[in-house]
C-alpha positions as CSV (number, residue, x, y, z in Angstrom):
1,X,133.0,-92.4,-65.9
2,X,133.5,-89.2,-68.1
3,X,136.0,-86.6,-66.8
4,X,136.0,-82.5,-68.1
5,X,138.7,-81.5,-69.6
6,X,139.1,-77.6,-69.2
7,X,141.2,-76.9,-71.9
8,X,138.4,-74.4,-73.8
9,X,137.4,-75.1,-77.1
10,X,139.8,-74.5,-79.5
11,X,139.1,-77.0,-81.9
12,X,135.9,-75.4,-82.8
13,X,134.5,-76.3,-86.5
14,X,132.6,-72.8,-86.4
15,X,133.1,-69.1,-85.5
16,X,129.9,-68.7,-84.9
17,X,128.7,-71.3,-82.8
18,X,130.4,-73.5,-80.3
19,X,129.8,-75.1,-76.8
20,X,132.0,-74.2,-74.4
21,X,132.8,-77.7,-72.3
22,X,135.1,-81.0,-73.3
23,X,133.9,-84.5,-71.5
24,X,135.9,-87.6,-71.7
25,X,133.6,-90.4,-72.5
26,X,134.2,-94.0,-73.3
27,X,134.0,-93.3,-77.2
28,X,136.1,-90.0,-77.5
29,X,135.7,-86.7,-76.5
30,X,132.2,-84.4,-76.5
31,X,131.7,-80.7,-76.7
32,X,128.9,-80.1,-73.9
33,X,126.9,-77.1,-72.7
34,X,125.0,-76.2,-70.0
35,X,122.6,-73.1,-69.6
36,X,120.0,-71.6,-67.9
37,X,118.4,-73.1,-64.4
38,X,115.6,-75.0,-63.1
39,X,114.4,-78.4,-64.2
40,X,116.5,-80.3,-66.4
41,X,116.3,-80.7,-70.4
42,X,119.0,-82.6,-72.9
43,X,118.6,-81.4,-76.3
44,X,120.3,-84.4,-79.1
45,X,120.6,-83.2,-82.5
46,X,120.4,-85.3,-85.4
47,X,121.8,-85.8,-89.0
48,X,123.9,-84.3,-90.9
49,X,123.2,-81.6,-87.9
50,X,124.9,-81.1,-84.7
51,X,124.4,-78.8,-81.4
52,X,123.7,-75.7,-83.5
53,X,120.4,-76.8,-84.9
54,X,119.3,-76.0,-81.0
55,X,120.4,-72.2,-80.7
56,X,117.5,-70.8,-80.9
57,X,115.3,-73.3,-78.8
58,X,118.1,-73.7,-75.6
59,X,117.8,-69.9,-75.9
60,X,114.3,-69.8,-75.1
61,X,113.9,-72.9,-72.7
62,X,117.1,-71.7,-70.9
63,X,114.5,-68.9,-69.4
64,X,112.7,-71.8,-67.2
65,X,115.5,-75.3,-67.6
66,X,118.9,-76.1,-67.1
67,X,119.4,-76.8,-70.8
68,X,122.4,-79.7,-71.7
69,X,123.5,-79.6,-74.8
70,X,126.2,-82.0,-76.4
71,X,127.3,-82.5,-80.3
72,X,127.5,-85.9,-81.1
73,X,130.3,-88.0,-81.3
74,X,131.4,-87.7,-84.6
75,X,129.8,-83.8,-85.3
76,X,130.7,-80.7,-84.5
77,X,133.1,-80.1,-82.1
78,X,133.2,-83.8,-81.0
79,X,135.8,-86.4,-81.6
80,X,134.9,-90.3,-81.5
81,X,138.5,-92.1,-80.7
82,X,140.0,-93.9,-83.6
83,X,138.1,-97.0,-84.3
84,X,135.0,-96.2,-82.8
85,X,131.8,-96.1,-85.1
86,X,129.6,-93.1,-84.7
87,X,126.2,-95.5,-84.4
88,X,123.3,-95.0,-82.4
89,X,123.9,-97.3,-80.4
90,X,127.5,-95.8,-79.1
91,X,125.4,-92.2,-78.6
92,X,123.1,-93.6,-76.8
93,X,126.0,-95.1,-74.5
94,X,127.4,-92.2,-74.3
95,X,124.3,-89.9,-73.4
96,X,123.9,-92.5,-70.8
97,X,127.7,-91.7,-69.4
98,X,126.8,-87.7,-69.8
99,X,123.6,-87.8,-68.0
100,X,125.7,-89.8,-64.7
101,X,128.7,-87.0,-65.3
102,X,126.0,-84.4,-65.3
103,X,124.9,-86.1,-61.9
104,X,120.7,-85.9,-63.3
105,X,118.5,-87.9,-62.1
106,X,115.2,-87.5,-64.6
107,X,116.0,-85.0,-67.0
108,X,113.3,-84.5,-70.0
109,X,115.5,-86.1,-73.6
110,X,114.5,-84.2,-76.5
111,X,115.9,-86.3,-79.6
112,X,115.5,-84.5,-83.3
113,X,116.1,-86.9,-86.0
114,X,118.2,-89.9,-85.3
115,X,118.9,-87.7,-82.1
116,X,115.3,-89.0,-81.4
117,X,116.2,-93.1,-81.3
118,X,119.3,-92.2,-79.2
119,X,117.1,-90.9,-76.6
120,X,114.5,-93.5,-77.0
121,X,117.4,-95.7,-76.9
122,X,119.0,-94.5,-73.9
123,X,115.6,-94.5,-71.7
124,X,114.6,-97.9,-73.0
125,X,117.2,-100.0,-73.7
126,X,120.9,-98.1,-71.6
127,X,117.6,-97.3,-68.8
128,X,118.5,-94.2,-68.4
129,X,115.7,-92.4,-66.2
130,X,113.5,-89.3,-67.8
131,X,111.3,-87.1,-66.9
132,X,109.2,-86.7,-70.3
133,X,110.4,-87.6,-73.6
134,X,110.1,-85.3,-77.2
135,X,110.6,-86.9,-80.6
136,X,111.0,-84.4,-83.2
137,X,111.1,-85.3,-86.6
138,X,112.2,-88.5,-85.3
139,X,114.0,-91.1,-87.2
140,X,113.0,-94.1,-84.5
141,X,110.1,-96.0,-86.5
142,X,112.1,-98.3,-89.8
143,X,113.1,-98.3,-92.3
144,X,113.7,-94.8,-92.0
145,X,116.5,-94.1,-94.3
146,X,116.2,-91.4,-97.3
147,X,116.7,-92.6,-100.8
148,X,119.7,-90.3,-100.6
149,X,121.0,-92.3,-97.2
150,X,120.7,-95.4,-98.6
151,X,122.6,-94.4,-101.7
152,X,125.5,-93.1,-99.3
153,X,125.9,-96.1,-97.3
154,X,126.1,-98.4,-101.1
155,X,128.5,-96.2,-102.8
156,X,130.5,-95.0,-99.6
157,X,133.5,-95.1,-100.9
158,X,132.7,-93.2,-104.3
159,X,131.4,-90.2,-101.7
160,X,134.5,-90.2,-99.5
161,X,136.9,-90.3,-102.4
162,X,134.9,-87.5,-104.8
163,X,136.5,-84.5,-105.0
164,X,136.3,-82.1,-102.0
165,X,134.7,-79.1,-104.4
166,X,132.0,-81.5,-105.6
167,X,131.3,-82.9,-102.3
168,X,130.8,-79.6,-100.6
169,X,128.2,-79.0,-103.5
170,X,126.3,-82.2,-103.1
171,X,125.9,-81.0,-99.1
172,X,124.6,-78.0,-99.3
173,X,122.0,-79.4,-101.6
174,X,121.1,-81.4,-99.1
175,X,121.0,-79.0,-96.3
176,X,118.8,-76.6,-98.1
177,X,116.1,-79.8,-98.2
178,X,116.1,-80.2,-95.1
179,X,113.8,-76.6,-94.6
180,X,111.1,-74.9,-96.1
181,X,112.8,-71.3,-95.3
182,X,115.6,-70.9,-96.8
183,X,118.8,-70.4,-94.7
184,X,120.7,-67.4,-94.7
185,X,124.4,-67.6,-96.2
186,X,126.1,-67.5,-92.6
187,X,123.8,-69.9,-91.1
188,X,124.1,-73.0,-94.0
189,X,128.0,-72.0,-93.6
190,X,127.6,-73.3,-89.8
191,X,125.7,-76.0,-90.5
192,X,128.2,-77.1,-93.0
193,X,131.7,-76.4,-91.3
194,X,132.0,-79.5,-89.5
195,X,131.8,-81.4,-92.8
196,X,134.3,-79.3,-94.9
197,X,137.6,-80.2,-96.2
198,X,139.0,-83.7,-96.8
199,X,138.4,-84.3,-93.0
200,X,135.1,-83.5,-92.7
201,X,133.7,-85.5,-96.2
202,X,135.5,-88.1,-94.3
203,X,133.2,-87.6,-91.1
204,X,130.5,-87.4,-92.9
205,X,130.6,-90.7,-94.9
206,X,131.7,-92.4,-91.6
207,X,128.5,-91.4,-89.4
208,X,126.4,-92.2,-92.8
209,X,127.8,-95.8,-92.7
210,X,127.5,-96.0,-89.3
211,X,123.7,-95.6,-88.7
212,X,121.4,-98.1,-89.0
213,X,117.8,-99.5,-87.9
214,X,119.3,-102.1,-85.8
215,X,120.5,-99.9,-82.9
216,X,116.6,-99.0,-82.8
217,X,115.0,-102.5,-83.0
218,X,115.2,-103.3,-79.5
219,X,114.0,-99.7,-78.8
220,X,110.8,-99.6,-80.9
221,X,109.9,-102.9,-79.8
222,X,109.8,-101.7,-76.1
223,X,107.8,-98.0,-77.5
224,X,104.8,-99.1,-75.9
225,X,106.1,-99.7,-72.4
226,X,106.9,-96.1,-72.0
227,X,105.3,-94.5,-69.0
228,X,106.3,-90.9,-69.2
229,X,104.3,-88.2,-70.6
230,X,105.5,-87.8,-74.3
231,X,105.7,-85.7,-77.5
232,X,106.2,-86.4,-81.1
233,X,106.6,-83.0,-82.8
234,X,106.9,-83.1,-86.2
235,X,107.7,-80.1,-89.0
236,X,104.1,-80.3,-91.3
237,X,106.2,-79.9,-94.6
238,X,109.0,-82.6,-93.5
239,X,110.2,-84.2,-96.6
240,X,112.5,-86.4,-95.3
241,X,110.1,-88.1,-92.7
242,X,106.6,-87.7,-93.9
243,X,104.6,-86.7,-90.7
244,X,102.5,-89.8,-90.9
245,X,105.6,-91.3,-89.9
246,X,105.2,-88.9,-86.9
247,X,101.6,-89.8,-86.9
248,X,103.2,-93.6,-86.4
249,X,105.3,-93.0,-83.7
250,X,102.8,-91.2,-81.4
251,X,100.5,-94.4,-81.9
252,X,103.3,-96.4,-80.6
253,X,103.7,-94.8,-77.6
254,X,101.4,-94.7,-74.9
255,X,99.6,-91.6,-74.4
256,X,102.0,-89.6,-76.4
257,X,101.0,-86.4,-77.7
258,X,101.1,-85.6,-81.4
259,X,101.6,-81.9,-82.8
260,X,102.5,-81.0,-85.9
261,X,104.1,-77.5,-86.8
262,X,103.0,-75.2,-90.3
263,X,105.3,-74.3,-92.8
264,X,108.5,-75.9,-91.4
265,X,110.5,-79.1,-93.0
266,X,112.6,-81.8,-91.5
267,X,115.2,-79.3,-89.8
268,X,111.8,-78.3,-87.2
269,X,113.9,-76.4,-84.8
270,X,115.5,-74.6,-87.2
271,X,112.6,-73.9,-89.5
272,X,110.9,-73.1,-86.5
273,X,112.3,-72.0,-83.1
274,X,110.1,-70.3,-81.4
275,X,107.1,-72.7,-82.3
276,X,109.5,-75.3,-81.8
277,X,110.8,-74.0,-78.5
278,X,106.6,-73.1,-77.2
279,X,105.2,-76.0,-78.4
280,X,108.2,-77.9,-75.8
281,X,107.7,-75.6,-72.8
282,X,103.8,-76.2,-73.0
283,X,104.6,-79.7,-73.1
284,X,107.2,-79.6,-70.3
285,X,105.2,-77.3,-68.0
286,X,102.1,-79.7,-68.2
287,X,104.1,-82.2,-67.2
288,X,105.9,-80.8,-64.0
């Protein structure tokens, strides 16, 4: 069972972002947040992202939820324990061990990017109860690797062992793909402190190597057994996941609810938080 550990946050990767709670769970140690009241919401970010990516959106949905946020193990301002690999698989685990230390009984999973097969994960394979389940951008459907992924996980050891200058480079390349508004200098700094530094390429390459479609198999073959109301919402200009991947997914699912979102790329709640964040509340109120 996870325990808190009070201690602050003082290994923070960012100045301007950080959540404000340490759990003990069975893989390492998580940054957590909670915020706002009424029914409950868990917000999973995906890759190379981490709790940040959700500003914005726990902002606005903290007006009418208790919002939980977490970072990964592996990003941010989590730490998985030596030997432990970052996969799907072990986040799902572990948001299964947050929800029962956050003592909920059907909160809503919201899951962006791989953060979206950890939740579907978690409710149908670790059978963790929910409320209502939102897929955004979701990387549950295979093979959903990028060209770029795929690359990563053949040549892992060229990436972890290229010089930390270069690396940095390569990155924030990346992380400007991932929206069609370009970020401003301060925010693609916050995305990209957790991966700076020796220590961070090194994070980076090990939660690359670590994901794969297996951890979703058992998941996606259990999509249409799903019985809560659901949402796949998907950025219209995503050009890591086409959105007739999203398209995919909401056929898969019984009922679910497809909506797309203009003028925003793979990084949705970024691109787009207040449509992000709307498009979510209307979803959630309709189903209370």
């Amino acid at each position: 069972m996870p325990t808190t550990d009070d201690t602050g946050a003082p290994d923070a990767v960012s100045a301007t972002w950080s959540l404000p709670d340490r759990v003990s769970v069975s893989g390492g140690r998580v940054a957590t947040g909670v915020f706002g009241h009424g029914p409950p919401v868990i917000l999973v970010h995906g890759t190379p992202a981490w709790s940040y990516l959700w500003r914005g959106v726990a902002e606005r949905l903290a007006e009418n939820h208790t919002v939980h946020l977490w970072d990964m193990l592996g990003f941010g301002d989590s730490h998985a324990e030596p030997g432990v690999t970052p996969s799907i698989a072990r986040q799902a685990t572990t948001l299964a061990e947050l929800v029962a230390h956050w003592g909920l009984e059907a909160p809503a999973l919201v899951g962006h990017d791989i953060g979206g097969s950890v939740v579907a994960r978690a409710h149908l394979v670790e059978q963790v109860p929910a409320s209502a389940l939102a897929l955004v951008d979701a990387a549950v459907l295979g093979p959903w690797n990028t060209p770029f992924t795929d690359h990563q996980q053949h040549y892992a050891e060229a990436y972890r062992t290229m010089p930390t200058d270069v690396f940095g480079d390569l990155a924030a390349v990346r992380l400007r793909s991932a929206v069609q508004t370009p970020m401003p200098p301060e925010v693609a700094d916050a995305y990209l402190a957790p991966w700076a530094g020796r220590r961070g390429q090194n994070r980076w390459v090990d939660q690359v190597i670590a994901v794969s479609y297996e951890d979703t198999r058992d998941a996606v073959r259990r999509l249409d057994t799903v019985t809560v109301p659901t949402l796949v919402l998907w950025g219209e200009q995503d050009g890591w996941l086409d959105p007739s991947v999203g398209s995919r997914l909401a056929a898969a699912v019984p009922g679910a609810r497809l909506r797309t979102v203009p003028g925003a790329g793979h990084f949705l709640p970024e691109d787009a938080p207040e449509s992000t964040a709307r498009a979510l509340l209307e979803f959630l109120l309709a189903g209370s």
